[in-house]
GUKOLGU-127119 format. One record per residue (C-alpha): z, x, y; residue number from 1. Coordinates in steps of 0.1 Angstrom, whole numbers, always signed. Example, Ala and Ser with C-alpha at 12.3 -4.5 7.8 and 13.67 -1.06 7.14 Angstrom:
<nodes>
      Z      X      Y    i
    +78   +123    -45    1
    +71   +137    -11    2
</nodes>
This chain:
<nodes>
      Z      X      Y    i
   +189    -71   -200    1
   +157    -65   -220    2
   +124    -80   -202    3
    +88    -81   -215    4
    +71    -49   -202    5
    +46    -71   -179    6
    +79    -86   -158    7
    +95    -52   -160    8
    +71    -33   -144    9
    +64    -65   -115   10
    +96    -63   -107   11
    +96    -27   -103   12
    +69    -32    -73   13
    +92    -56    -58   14
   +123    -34    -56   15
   +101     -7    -43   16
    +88    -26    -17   17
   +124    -38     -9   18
   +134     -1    -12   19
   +109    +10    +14   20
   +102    -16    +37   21
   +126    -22    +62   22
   +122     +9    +81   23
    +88     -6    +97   24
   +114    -29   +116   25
   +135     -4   +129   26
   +111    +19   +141   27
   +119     +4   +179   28
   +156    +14   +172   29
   +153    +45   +156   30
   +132    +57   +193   31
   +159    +47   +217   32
   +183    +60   +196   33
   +168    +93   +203   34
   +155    +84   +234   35
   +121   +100   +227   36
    +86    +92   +240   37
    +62    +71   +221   38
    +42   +104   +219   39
    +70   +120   +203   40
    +77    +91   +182   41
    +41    +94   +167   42
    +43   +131   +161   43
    +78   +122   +140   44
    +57    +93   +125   45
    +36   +121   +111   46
    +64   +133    +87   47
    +57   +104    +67   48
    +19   +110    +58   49
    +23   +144    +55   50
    +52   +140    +26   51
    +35   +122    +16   52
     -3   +138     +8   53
    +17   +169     -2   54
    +33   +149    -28   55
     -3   +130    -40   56
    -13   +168    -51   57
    +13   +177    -75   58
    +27   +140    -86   59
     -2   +143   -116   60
    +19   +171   -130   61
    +51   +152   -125   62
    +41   +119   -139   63
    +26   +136   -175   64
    +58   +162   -174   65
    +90   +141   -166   66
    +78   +104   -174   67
    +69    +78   -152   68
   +103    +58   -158   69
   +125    +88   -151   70
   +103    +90   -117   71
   +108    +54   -109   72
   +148    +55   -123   73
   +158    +85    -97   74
   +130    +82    -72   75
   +138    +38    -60   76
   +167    +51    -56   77
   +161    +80    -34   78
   +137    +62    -16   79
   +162    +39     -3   80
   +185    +65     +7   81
   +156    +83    +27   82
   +154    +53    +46   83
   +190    +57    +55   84
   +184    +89    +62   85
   +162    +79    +91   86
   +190    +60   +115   87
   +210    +94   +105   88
   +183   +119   +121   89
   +206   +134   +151   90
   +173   +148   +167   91
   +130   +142   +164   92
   +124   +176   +143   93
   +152   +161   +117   94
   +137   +128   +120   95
   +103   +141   +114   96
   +116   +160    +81   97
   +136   +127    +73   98
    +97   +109    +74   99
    +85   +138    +56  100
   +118   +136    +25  101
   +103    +97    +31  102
    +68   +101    +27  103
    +78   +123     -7  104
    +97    +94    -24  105
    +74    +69    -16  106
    +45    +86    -30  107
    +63    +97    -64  108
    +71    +62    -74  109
    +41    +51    -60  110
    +25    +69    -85  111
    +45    +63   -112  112
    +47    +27   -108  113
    +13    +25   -104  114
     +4    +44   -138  115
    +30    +24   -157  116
     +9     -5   -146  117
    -21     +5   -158  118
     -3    +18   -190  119
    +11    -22   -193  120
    -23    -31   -191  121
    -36    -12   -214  122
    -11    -20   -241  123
     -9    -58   -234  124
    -50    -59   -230  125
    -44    -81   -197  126
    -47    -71   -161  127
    -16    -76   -139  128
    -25    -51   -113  129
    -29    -71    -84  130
     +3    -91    -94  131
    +25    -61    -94  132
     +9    -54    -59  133
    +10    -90    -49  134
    +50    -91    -56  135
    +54    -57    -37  136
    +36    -80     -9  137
    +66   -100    -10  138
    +92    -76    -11  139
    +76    -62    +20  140
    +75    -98    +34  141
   +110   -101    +25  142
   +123    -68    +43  143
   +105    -75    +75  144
   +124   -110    +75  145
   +156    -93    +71  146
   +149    -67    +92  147
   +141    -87   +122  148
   +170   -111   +117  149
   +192    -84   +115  150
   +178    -69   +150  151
   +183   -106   +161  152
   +219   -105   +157  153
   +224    -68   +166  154
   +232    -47   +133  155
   +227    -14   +134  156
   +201     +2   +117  157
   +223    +24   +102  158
   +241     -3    +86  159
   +209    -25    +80  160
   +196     +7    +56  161
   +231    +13    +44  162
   +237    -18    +26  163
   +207    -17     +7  164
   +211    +16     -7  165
   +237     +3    -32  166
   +213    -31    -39  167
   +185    -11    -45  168
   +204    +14    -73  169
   +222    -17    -93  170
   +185    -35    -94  171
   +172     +0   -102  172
   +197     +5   -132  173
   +196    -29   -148  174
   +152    -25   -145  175
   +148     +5   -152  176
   +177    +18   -179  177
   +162     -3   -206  178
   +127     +2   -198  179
   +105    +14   -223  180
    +78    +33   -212  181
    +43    +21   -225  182
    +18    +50   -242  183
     -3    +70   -218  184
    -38    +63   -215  185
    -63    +86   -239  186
    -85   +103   -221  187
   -111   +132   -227  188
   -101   +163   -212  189
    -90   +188   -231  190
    -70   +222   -222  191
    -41   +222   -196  192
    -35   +201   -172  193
    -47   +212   -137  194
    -20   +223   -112  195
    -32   +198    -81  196
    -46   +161    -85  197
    -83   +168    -65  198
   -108   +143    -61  199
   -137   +135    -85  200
   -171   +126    -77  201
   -158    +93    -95  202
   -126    +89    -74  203
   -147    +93    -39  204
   -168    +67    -47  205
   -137    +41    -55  206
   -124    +57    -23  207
   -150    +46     +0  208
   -150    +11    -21  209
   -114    +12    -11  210
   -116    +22    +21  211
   -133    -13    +36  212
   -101    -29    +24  213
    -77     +0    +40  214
    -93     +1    +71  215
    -94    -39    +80  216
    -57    -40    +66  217
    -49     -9    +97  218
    -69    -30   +124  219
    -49    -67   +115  220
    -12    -48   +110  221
    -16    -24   +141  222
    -41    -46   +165  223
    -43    -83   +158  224
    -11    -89   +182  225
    -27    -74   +207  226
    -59    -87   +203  227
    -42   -125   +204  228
    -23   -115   +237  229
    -57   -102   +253  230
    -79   -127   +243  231
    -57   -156   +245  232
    -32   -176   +269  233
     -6   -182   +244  234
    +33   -177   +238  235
    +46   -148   +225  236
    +53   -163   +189  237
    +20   -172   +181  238
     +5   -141   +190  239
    +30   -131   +160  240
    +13   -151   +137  241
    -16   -132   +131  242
     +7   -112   +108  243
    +20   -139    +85  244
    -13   -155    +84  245
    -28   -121    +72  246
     +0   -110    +46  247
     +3   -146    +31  248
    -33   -146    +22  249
    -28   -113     +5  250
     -1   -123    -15  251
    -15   -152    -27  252
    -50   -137    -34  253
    -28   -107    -52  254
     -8   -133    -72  255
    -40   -152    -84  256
    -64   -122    -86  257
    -57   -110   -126  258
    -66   -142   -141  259
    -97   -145   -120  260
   -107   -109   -125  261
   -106   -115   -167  262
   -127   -147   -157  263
   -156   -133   -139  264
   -154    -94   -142  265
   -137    -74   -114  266
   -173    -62    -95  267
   -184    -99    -91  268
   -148   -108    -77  269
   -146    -79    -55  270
   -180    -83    -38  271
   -174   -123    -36  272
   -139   -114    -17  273
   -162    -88     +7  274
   -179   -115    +16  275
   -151   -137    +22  276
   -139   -106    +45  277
   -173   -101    +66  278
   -168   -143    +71  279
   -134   -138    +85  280
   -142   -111   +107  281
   -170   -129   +125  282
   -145   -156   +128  283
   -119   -131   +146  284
   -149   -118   +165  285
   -164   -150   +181  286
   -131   -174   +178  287
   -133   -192   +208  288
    -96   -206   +201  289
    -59   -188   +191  290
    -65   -219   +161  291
    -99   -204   +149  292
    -87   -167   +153  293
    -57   -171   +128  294
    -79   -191   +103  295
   -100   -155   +106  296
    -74   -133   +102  297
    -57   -154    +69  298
    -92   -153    +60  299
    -96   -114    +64  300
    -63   -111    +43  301
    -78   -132    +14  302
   -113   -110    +17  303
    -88    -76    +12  304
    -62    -86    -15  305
    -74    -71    -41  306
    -91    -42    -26  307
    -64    -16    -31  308
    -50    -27    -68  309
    -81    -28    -80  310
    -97     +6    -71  311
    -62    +20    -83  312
    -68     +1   -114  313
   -104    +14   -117  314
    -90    +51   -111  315
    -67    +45   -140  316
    -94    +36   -163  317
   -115    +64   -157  318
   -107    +81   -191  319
   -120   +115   -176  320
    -88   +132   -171  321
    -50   +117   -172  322
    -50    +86   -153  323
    -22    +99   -133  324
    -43   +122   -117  325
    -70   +102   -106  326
    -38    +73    -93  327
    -28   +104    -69  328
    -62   +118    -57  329
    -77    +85    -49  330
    -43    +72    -29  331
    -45   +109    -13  332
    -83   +113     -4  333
    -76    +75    +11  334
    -47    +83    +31  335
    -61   +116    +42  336
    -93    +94    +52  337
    -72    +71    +73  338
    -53    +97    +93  339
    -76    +93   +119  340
    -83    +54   +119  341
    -57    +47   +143  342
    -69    +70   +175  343
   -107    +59   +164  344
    -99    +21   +168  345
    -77    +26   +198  346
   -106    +46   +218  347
   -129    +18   +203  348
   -106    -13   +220  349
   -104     +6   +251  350
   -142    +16   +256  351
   -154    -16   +241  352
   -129    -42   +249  353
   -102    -57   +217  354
   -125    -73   +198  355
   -150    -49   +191  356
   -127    -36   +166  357
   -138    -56   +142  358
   -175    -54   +145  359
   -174    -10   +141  360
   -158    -23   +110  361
   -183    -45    +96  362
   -204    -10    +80  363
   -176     -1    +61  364
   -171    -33    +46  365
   -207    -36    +35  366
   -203     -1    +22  367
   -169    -13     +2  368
   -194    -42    -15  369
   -220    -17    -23  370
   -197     +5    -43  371
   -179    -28    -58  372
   -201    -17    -89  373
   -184    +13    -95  374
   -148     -8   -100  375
   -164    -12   -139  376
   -164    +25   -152  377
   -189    +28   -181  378
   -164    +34   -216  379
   -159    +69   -227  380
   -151    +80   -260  381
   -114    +91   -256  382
    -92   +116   -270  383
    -49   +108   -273  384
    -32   +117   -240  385
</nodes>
């Protein structure tokens, strides 16, 4: 089967996302299975990040050595199975190495998809960033579905991973096998490639344009439950909706974002949608009704849709060094930036009350709106890759 290289790689984001995703379901089943704290569930959660970050440093190399569709051929795949892994783990340290073998996957194709993207782009001369993110959006829509159906009727995680191990690799194989890679971005470094992907001046300042977007993504995924539950009288279902309200928006925005971003230029966009994000935040903050706090948080999800695919996009097009490199050092320096979000807005709901999560936010959106201008590098005069 031979698809254009724009549906090819689209679809790649989606079996990713479908590769990856439905461990965030389990993560309640793969604790009592151990029987371990919540404590010593967070220290296995760990694994993941740290795999992960490890990975962001020497991916670069990896990428320009062995070819982004090798990457993405073997690591899907893999990915899948280290999910299995997970219901496997017979004890925390092995689960927490299981995270970390987890974290290592995901990042290499993470990568590699990511530059193959911008590589499509390049060749095709239209953006499809944000599409290829807002189809990953589905998959991950898609495996939480599953996944809490299949806790519904009792399947074992072990056999919830296990059959989509074998999904994943046929989807992987029919993609994939025919894929032709597109040309590496030029660029204008010259010498050897260096040994770890570090930040540039250049990729910190997309960083803390993407970080607005990061951050309000952590407090509606990890706290907008919670915050329906304390600051309403409602049933249990539609404290749920917070999260359907939020990840619809995204994928919509995602899905509609390209041809809108070609319209009227991706700073203009980006600080329009930061608006759109500060709006739904004071909704969430004053809603004096569960009605008025979900049209907030669907808001907030159309205000952040774009904010991660198009600073990757914007790393990409750099042309300082290889655009893998700056793909991996700005999805490291953000992760590494966001280790700590999660004990910062917990000590913020406790001190402050729920709700005041979303005001210690409101600086680092403005920030994000600020630095939209950097999201349209100046054009260097390249060399080939």
């Amino acid at each position: 089967m031979t698809l254009s290289p724009r549906l090819n790689i689209r679809l790649v984001f989606l079996i990713q996302a479908l590769a990856t995703g439905s461990m965030f379901t389990r993560i309640p089943d793969l604790q009592s299975g151990l029987g371990i704290s919540e404590s010593v569930l967070g220290l296995c959660l760990l694994g993941q990040p740290v795999g992960a970050i490890l990975t962001f440093l020497l991916s670069s190399r990896l990428v320009e050595t062995v070819g982004t569709r090798t990457i993405i051929l073997w690591g899907v795949p893999l990915a899948a199975a280290g999910v299995a892994g997970l219901a496997l783990a017979p004890s925390p340290l092995l689960l927490f190495f299981a995270f970390a073998l987890f974290g290592v996957m995901f990042a290499l194709t993470n990568v590699a998809m990511n530059v193959e993207a911008d590589r499509v782009e390049a060749a095709t001369g239209k953006r499809l960033m944000n599409s290829c993110h807002g189809l990953w959006s589905v998959g991950q829509m898609v495996t939480v579905t599953v996944g809490a159906i299949a806790r519904g009727y009792g399947v074992p995680a072990t056999w919830h991973f296990g059959i989509i191990v074998p999904f994943i690799l046929m989807a992987t194989l029919v993609l994939v096998l025919p894929m032709q890679g597109a040309p590496a971005r030029a660029h204008t470094r010259t010498g050897p490639q260096k040994r770890f992907s570090l930040p540039t001046i250049a990729t910190l300042l997309l960083v803390g344009y993407a970080i607005g977007g990061a951050m309000l993504e952590a407090a509606v995924r990890n706290w907008s439950v919670i915050y329906m539950r304390d600051s309403f009288v409602v049933p249990g279902w539609v404290e749920t909706l917070t999260l359907p309200a939020f990840i619809g928006a995204t994928v919509g925005g995602r899905l509609l974002a390209d041809r809108l971003i070609a319209r009227f230029g991706a700073t203009p966009f980006a600080r329009t949608l930061g608006v759109i994000g500060l709006v739904g935040l004071g909704l969430v903050v004053v809603a004096p009704t569960p009605v008025v706090a979900l049209v907030g948080f669907f808001v907030i999800g159309v205000g952040i849709c774009v904010s991660f695919p198009l600073s990757t996009s914007a790393a990409a097009r750099l042309g300082d060094r290889p655009a893998s490199e700056n793909v991996a050092a700005l999805t490291m320096t953000t992760q590494i930036t966001l280790l700590g979000t999660p004990a910062l807005l917990g000590w913020v709901a406790n001190t402050f009350g729920i709700r005041s999560i979303y005001i210690v936010i409101v600086p680092v959106v403005l920030l994000a709106i600020y630095l939209a201008k950097y999201l349209s590098p100046k054009p260097v005069v390249a060399t080939p890759a």
